[in-house]
GUTI-267921 format. One line per field, with one value per residue: residue in one letter; x negated, y, z of N, C-alpha, C, CB in turn. Coordinates in steps of 0.2 Angstrom, whole numbers, always signed. Glycine has a CB too. Layout:
<atoms>
res = [A:...]
n_u = [X:...]
n_v = [Y:...]
n_w = [Z:...]
ca_u = [X:...]
ca_v = [Y:...]
ca_w = [Z:...]
c_u = [X:...]
c_v = [Y:...]
c_w = [Z:...]
cb_u = [X:...]
cb_v = [Y:...]
cb_w = [Z:...]
</atoms>
This chain:
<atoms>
res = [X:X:X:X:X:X:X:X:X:X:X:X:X:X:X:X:X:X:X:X:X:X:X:X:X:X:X:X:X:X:X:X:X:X:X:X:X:X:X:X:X:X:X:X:X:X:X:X:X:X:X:X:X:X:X:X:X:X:X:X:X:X:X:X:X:X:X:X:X:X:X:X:X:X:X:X:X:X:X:X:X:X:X:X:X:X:X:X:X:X:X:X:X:X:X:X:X:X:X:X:X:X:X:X:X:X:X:X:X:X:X:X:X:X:X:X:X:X:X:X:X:X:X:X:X:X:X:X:X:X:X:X:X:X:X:X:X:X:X:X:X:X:X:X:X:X:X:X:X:X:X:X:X:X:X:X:X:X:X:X:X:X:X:X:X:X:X:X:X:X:X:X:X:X:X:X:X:X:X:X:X:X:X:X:X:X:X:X:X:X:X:X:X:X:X:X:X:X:X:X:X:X:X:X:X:X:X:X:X:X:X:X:X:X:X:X:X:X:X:X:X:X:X:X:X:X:X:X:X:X:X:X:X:X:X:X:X:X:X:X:X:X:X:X:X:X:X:X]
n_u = [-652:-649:-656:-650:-637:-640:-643:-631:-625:-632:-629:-614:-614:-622:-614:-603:-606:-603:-600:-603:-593:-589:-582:-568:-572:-561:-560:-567:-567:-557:-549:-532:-522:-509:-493:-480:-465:-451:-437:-425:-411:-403:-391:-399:-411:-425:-433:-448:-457:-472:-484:-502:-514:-526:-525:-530:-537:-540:-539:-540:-547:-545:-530:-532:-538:-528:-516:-522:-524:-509:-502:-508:-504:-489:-491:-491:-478:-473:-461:-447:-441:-444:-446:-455:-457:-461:-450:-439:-444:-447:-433:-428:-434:-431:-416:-414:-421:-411:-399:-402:-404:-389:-386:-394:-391:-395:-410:-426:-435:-443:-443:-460:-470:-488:-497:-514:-524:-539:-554:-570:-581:-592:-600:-614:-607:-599:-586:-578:-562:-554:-542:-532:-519:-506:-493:-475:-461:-455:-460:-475:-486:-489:-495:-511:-525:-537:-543:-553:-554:-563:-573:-578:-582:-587:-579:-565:-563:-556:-565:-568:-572:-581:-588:-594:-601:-616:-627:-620:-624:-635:-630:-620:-627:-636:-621:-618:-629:-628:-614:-616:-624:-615:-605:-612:-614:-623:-639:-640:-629:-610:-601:-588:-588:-586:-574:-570:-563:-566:-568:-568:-578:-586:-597:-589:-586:-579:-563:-562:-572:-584:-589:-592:-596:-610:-615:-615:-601:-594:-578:-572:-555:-540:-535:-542:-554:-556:-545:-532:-534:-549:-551:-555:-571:-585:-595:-610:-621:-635:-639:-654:-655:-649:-653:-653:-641:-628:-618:-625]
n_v = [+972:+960:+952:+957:+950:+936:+935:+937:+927:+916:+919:+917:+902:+899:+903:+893:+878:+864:+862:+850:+842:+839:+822:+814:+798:+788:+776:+778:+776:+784:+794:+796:+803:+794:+795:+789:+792:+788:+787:+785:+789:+785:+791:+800:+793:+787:+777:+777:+777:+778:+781:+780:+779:+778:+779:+771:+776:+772:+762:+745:+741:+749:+745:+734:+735:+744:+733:+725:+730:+737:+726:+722:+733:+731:+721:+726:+728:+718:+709:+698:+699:+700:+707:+717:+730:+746:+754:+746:+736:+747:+751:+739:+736:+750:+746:+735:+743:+748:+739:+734:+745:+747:+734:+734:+747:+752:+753:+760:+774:+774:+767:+764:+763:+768:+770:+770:+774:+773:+779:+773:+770:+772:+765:+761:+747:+745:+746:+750:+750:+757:+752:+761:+756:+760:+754:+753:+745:+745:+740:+740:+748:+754:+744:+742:+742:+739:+739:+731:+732:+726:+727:+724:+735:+736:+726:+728:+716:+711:+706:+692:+689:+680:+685:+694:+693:+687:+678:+670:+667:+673:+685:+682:+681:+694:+702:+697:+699:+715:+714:+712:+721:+734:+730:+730:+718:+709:+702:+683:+681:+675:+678:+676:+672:+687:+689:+689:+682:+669:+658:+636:+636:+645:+662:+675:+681:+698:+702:+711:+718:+730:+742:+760:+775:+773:+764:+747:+740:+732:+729:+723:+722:+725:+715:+703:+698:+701:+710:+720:+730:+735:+740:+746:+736:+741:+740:+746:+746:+749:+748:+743:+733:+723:+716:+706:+699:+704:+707:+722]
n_w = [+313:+309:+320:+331:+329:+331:+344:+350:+344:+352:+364:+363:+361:+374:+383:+380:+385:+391:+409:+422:+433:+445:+449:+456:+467:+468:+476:+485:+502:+515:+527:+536:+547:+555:+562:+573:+581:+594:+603:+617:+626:+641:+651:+663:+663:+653:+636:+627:+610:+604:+593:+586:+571:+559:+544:+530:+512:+498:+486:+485:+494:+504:+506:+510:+522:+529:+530:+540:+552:+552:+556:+568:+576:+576:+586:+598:+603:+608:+607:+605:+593:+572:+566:+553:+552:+558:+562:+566:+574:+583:+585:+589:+605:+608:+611:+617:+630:+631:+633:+646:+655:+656:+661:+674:+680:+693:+692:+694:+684:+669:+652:+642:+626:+623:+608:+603:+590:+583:+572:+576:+574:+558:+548:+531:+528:+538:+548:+563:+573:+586:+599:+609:+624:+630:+642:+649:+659:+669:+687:+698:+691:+678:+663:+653:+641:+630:+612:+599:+581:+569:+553:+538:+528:+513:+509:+514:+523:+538:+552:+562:+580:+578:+565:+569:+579:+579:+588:+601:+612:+617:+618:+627:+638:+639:+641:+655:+664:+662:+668:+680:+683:+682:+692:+704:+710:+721:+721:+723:+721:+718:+706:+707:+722:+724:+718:+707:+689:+685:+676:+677:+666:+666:+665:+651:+635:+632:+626:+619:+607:+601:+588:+595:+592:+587:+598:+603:+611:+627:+632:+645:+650:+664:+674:+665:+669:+680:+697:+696:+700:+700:+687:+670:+663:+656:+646:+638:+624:+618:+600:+595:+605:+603:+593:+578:+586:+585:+573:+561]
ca_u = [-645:-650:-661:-645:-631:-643:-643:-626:-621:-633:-624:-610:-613:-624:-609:-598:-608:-601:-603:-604:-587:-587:-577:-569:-571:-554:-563:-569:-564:-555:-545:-529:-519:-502:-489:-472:-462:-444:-436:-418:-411:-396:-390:-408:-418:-426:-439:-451:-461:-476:-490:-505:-517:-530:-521:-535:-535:-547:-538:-538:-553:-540:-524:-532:-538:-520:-512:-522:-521:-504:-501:-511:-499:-484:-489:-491:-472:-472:-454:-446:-442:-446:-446:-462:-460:-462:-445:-436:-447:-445:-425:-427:-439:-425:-410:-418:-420:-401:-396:-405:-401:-383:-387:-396:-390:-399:-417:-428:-439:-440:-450:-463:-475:-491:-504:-519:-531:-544:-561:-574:-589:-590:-608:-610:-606:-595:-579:-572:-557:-551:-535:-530:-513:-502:-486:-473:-458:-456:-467:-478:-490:-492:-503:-515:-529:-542:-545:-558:-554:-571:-570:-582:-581:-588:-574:-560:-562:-556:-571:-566:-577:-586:-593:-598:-605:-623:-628:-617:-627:-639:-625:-617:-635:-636:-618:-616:-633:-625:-608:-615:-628:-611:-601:-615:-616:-630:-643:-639:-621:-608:-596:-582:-586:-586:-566:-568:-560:-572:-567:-576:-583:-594:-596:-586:-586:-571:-558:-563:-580:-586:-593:-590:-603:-616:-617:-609:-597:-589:-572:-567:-549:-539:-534:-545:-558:-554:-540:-530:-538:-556:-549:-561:-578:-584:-603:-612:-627:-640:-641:-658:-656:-645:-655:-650:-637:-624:-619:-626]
ca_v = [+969:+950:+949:+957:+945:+930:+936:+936:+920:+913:+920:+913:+895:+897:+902:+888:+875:+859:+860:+845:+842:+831:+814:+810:+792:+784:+771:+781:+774:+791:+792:+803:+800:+793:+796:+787:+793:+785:+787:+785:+790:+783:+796:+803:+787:+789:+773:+779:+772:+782:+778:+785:+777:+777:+778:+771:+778:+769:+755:+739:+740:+754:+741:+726:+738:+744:+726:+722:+737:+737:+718:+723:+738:+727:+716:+729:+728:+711:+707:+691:+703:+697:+713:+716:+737:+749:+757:+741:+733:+751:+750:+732:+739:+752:+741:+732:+747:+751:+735:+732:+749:+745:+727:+735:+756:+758:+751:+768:+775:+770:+762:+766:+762:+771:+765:+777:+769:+777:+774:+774:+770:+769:+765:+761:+742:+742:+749:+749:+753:+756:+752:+760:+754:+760:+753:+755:+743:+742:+737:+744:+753:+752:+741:+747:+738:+742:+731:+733:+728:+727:+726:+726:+741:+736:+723:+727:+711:+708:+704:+691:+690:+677:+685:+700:+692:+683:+676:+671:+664:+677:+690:+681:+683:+700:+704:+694:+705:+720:+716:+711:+727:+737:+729:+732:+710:+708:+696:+677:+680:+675:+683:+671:+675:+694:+691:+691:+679:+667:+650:+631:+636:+650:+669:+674:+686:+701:+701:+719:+721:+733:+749:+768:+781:+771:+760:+742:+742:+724:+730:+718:+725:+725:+705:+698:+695:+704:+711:+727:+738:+736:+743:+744:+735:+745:+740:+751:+744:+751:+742:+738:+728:+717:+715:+699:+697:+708:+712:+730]
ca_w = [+313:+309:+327:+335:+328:+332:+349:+352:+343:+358:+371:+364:+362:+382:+387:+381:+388:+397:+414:+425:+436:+452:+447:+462:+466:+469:+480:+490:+510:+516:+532:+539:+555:+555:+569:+574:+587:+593:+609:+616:+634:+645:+658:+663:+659:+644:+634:+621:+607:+601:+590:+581:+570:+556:+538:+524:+507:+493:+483:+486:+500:+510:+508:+515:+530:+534:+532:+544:+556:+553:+560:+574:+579:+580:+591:+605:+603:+611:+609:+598:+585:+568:+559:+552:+551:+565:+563:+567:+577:+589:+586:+595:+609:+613:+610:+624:+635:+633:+637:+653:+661:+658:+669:+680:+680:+697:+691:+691:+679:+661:+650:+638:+623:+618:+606:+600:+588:+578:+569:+582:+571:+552:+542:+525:+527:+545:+551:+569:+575:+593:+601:+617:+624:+636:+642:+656:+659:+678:+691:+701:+689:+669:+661:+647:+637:+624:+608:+594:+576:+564:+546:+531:+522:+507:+504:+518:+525:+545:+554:+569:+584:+576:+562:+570:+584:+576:+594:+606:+619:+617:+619:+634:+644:+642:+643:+662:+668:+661:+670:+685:+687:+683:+699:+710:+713:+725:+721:+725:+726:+713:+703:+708:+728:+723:+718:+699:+689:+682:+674:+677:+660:+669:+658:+646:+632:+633:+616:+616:+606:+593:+589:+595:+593:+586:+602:+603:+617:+628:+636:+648:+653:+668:+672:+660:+672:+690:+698:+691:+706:+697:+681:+666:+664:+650:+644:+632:+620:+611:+594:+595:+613:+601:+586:+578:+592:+584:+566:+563]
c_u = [-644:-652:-655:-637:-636:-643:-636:-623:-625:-631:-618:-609:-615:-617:-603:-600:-605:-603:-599:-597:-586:-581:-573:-567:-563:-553:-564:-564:-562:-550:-539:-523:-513:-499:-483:-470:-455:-443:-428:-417:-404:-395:-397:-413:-420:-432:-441:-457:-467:-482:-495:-509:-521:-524:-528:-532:-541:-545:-539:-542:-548:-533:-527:-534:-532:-516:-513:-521:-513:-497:-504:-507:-492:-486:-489:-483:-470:-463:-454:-444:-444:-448:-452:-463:-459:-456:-441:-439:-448:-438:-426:-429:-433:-420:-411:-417:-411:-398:-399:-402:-394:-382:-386:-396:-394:-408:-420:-432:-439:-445:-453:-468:-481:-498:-508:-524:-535:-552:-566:-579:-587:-601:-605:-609:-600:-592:-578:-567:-554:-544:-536:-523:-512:-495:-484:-465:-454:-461:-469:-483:-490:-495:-504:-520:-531:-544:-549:-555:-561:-568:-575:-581:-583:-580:-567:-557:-560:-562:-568:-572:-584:-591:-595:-603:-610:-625:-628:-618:-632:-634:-623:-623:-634:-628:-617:-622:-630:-618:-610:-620:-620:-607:-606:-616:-622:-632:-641:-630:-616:-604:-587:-582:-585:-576:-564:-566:-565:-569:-573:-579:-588:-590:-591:-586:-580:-569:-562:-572:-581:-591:-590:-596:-610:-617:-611:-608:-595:-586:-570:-561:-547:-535:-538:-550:-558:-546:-537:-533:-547:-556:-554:-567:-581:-595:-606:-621:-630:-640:-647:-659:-652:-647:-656:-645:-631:-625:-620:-622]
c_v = [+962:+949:+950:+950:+937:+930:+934:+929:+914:+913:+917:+905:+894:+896:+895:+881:+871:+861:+856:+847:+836:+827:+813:+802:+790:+778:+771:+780:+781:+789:+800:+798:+800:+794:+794:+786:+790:+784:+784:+786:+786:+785:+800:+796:+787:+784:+779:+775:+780:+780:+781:+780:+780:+775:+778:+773:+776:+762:+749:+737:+743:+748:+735:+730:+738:+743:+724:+726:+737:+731:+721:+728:+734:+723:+720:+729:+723:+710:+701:+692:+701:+704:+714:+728:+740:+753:+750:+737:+740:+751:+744:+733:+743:+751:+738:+734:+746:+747:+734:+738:+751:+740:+731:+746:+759:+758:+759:+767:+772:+768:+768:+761:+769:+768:+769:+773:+773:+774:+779:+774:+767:+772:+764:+754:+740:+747:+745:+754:+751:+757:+755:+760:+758:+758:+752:+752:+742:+741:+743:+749:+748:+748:+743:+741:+742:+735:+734:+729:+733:+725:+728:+730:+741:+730:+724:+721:+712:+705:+698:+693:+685:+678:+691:+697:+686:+676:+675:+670:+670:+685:+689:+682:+693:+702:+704:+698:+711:+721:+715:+716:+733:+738:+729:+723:+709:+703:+689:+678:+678:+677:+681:+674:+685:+693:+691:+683:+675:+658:+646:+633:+640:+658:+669:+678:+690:+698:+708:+720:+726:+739:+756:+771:+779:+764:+755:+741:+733:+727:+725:+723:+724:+716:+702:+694:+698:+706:+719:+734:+738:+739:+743:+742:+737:+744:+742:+747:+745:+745:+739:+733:+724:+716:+709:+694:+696:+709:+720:+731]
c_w = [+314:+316:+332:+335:+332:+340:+353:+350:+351:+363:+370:+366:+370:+384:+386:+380:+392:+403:+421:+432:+441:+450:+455:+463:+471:+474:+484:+497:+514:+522:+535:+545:+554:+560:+568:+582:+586:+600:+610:+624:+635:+651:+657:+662:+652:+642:+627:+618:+605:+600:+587:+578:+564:+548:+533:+518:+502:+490:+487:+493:+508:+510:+513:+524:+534:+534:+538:+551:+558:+556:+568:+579:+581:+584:+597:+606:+611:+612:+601:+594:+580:+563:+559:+551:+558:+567:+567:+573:+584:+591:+592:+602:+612:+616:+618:+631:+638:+636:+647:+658:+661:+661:+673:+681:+687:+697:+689:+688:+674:+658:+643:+633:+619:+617:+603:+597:+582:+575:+573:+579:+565:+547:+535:+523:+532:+547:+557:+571:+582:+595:+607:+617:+631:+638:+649:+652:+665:+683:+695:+698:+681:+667:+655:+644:+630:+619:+602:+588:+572:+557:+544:+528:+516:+503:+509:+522:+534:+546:+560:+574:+581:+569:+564:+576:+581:+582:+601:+613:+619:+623:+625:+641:+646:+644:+656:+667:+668:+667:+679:+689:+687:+689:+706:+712:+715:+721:+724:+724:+717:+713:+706:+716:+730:+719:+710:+695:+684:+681:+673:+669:+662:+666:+654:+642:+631:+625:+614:+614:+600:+594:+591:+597:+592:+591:+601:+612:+617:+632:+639:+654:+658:+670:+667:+664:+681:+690:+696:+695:+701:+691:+675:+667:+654:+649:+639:+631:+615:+605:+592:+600:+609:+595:+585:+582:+589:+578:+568:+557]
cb_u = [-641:-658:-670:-643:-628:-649:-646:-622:-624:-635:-624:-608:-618:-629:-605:-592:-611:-602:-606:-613:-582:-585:-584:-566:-579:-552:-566:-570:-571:-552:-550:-523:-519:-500:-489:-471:-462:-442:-437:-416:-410:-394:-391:-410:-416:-430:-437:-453:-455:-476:-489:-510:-515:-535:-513:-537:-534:-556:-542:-539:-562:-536:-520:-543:-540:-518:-514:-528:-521:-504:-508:-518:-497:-480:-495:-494:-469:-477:-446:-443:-446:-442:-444:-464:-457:-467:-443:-436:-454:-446:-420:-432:-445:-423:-411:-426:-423:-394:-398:-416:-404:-380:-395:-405:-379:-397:-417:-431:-444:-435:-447:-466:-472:-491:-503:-522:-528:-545:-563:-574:-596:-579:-614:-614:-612:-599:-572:-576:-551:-555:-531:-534:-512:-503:-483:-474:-460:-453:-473:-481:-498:-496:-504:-521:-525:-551:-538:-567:-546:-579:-564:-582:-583:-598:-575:-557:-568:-553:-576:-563:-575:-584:-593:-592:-601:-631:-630:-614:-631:-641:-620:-614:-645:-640:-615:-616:-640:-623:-600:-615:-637:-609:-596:-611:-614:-629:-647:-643:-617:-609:-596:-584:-591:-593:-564:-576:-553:-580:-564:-574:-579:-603:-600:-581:-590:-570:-545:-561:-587:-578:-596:-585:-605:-620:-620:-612:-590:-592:-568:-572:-545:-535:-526:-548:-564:-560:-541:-522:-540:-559:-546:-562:-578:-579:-606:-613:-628:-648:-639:-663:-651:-637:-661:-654:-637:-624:-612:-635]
cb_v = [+972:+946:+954:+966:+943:+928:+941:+942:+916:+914:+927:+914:+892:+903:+910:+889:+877:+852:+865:+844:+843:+834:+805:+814:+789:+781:+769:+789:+768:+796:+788:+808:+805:+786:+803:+779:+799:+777:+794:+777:+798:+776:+792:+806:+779:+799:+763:+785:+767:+788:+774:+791:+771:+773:+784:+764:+783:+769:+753:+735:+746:+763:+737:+719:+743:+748:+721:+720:+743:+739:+711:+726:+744:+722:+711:+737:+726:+710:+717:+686:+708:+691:+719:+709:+741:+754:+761:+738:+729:+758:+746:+725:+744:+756:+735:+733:+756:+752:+728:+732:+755:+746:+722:+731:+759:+757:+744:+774:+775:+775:+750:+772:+757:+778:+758:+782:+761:+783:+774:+768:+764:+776:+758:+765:+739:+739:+747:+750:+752:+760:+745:+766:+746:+764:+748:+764:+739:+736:+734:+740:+753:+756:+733:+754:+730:+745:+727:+731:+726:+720:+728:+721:+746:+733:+714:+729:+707:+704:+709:+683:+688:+672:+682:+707:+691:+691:+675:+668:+656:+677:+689:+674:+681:+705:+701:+685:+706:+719:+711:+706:+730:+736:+721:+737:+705:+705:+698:+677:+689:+672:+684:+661:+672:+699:+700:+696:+681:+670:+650:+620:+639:+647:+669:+672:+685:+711:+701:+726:+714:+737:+751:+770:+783:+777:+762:+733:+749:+716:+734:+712:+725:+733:+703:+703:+694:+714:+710:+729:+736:+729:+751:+748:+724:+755:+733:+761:+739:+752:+743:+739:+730:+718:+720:+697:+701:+712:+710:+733]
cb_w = [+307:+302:+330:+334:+316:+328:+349:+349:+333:+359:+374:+360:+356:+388:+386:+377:+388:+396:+416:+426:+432:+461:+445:+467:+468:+462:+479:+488:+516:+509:+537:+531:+562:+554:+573:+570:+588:+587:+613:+612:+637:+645:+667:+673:+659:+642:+631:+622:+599:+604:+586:+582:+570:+559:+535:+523:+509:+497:+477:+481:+496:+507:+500:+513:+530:+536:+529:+543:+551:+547:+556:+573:+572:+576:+592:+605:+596:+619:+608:+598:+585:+566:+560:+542:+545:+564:+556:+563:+573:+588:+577:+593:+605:+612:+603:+623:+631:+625:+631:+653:+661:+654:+670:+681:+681:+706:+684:+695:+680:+655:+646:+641:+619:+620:+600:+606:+585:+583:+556:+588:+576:+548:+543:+520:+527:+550:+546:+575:+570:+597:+600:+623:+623:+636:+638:+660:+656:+680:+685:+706:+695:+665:+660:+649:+635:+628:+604:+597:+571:+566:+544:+527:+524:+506:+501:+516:+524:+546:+556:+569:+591:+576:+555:+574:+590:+578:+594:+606:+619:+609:+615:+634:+637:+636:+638:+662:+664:+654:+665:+686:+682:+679:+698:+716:+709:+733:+724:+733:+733:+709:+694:+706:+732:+717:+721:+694:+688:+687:+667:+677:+654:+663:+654:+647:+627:+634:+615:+624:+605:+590:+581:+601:+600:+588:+609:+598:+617:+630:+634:+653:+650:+668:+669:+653:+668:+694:+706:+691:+719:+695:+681:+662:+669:+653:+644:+635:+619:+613:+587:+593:+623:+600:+583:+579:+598:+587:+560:+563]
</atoms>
């Protein structure tokens, strides 16, 4: 009777034993997809706004991120707008629309914005985020563009080009091999009598650099250094062809 009670008080106390409950850290850099849409028509002409991006989530390390992000989003606006949010700064954008296609009621097609941006490459020290743009105002054909923001993930710093990029000169070597096995530029010949837009400075490195997929990318966009019929010059690099070149 004694060996049986002692048996059972065992199984009580096993059974009510703590067990161990995943904490979750509050800090933890976590990400969900934002979207903001806003259009407006007159007759059949219709402008639209439409956005996506990366929404950080982890204290104080996520706010600085999507300050900075969130700066970067207005500017695709490009209007003298002061407003600093997206709702307002789209209001002005359409406002805009309305007014012009009552100027000009037989101007066709209508305008647009779209910005798509997302986290292209994330370690455990380095955040990229890729912008692709698109917009339409008139004209003969849209223009677009690709932009990279970097950021430190351990403190949510902004990165500019200059402290991602180690060495420049180094960098600009391999890039200008890179861009000129890409366009096929013969031997002996230079880039300036191939059409592409090359300042007395010489080479030059895109705005667009960062990470996607592991490899560090330099997007030189459409006008930035040729004509809009060449459209992206899009150079992919293993990270150890850049070791010490390039923050890893």
């Amino acid at each position: 009777m004694r060996l049986t009670l002692m048996i059972a008080l065992l199984a009580l106390f096993s059974c009510g034993e703590p067990k161990s409950v995943p904490v979750l850290d509050e800090t933890e850099l976590t990400f969900s997809t934002q979207e903001f849409v806003k259009n407006t028509c007159v007759g059949e002409s219709c402008a639209s706004v439409y956005f996506t991006w990366p929404l950080a989530k982890g204290g104080d390390i996520a706010a600085s991120i999507n300050e900075a992000i969130n700066k970067q989003l207005l500017v695709y606006f490009n209007s003298d707008s002061i407003a600093e949010n997206f709702e307002a700064k789209a209001q002005s954008y359409l406002n805009s629309y309305e007014d012009f296609v009552n100027e000009f009621p037989d101007s066709p097609g209508g305008w647009s914005i779209e910005v798509n941006a997302k986290v292209s490459y994330e370690s455990d020290s380095l955040l990229s985020v890729l912008f692709s743009e698109s917009n339409f105002s008139g004209g003969a054909h849209p223009n677009s563009s690709q932009y990279f923001m970097n950021f430190d993930k351990i403190t949510g710093e902004y990165l500019n080009s200059g402290r991602v990029v180690l060495n420049s000169t180094k960098l600009l070597e391999k890039a200008e091999i890179a861009f000129r096995k890409f366009h096929e530029v013969p031997e002996g010949k230079s880039l300036e009598e191939q059409g592409f837009f090359v300042p007395e400075t010489g080479f030059f490195l895109p705005n667009a650099m960062g990470y996607e997929d592991g490899k560090f990318w330099l997007i030189y966009i459409p006008y930035e250094i040729g004509p809009y019929v060449i459209g992206y010059t899009e150079l992919e690099f293993e990270p150890e062809e850049l070791s010490g070149i390039v923050r890893r």
